[in-house]
C-alpha positions in Angstrom: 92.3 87.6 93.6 90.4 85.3 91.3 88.9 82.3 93.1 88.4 79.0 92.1 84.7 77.6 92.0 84.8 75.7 94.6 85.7 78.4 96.9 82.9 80.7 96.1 80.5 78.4 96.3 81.2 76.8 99.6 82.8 78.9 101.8 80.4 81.8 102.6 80.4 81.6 106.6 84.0 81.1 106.8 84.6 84.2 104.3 82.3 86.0 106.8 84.2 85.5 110.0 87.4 86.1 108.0 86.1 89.3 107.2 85.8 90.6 110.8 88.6 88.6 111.9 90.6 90.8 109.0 93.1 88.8 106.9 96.0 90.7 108.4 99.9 90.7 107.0 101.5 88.1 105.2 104.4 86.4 107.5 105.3 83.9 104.7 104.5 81.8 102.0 104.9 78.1 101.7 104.7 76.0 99.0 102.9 72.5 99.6 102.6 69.5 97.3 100.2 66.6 98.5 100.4 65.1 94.6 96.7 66.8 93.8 96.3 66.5 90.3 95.6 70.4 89.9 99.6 70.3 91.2 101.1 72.1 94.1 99.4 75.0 96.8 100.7 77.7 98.1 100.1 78.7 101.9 100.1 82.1 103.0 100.0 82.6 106.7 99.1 85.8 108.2 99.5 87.9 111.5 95.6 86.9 111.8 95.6 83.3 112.0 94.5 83.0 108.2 95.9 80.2 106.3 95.4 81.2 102.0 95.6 78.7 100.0 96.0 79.2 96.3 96.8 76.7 93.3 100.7 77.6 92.7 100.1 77.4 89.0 97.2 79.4 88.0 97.2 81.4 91.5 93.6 81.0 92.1 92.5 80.7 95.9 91.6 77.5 96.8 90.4 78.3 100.1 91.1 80.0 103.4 91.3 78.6 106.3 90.6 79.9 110.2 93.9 78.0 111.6 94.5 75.6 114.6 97.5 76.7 116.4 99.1 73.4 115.2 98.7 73.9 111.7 100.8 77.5 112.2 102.8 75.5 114.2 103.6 72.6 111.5 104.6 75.6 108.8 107.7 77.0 111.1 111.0 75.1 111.5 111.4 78.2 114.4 109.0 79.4 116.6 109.9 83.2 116.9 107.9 85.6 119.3 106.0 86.9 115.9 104.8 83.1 115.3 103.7 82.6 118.7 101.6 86.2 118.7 99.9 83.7 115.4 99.6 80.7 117.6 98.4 82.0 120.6 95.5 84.0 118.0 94.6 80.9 116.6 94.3 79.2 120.2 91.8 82.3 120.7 90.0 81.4 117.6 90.0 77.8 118.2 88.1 78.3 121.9 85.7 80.7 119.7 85.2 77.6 117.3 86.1 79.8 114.6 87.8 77.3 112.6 84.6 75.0 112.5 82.6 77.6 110.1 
């Protein structure tokens, strides 16, 4: 996946954890436009916790991100038994202080 500057320069430790965390299986995909002038994101979220981010345009990742159960939370209309298995990982990796690398 090609990777935008930004995110190879600045997100070593993260990309570490991440790595022995495992990215895991995508659940879904949403798209999310905060009016950046690059244009609108797409978030993947996976069976890990991981939140990839990547510029819906050009497809380059942005960043990824060790989520708060909240975030996972705010992505789902329904919370299935499959999201909660997510949420209740990213509680684990929030009392780790995963998420702060």
């Amino acid at each position: 996946m090609t990777q935008s500057r930004h995110y190879t320069e600045d997100r070593k430790a993260r990309e570490e954890i991440i790595r022995q965390i495992g990215t895991g299986k995508e659940i879904t995909t949403v798209r999310v436009d905060r009016g950046h002038r690059n244009g609108a994101e797409l978030h993947t979220i996976t069976t890990t916790g991981i939140i990839i981010i990547r510029n819906e345009r050009t497809h380059k990742m942005i960043t990824k991100l060790i989520a708060r159960p909240g975030q996972i939370r705010r992505y789902f209309t329904e919370i299935t038994e499959e999201v909660q298995k997510v949420i209740n990982i990213a509680r684990e990796h929030q009392t780790m202080k995963y998420n702060l690398a």
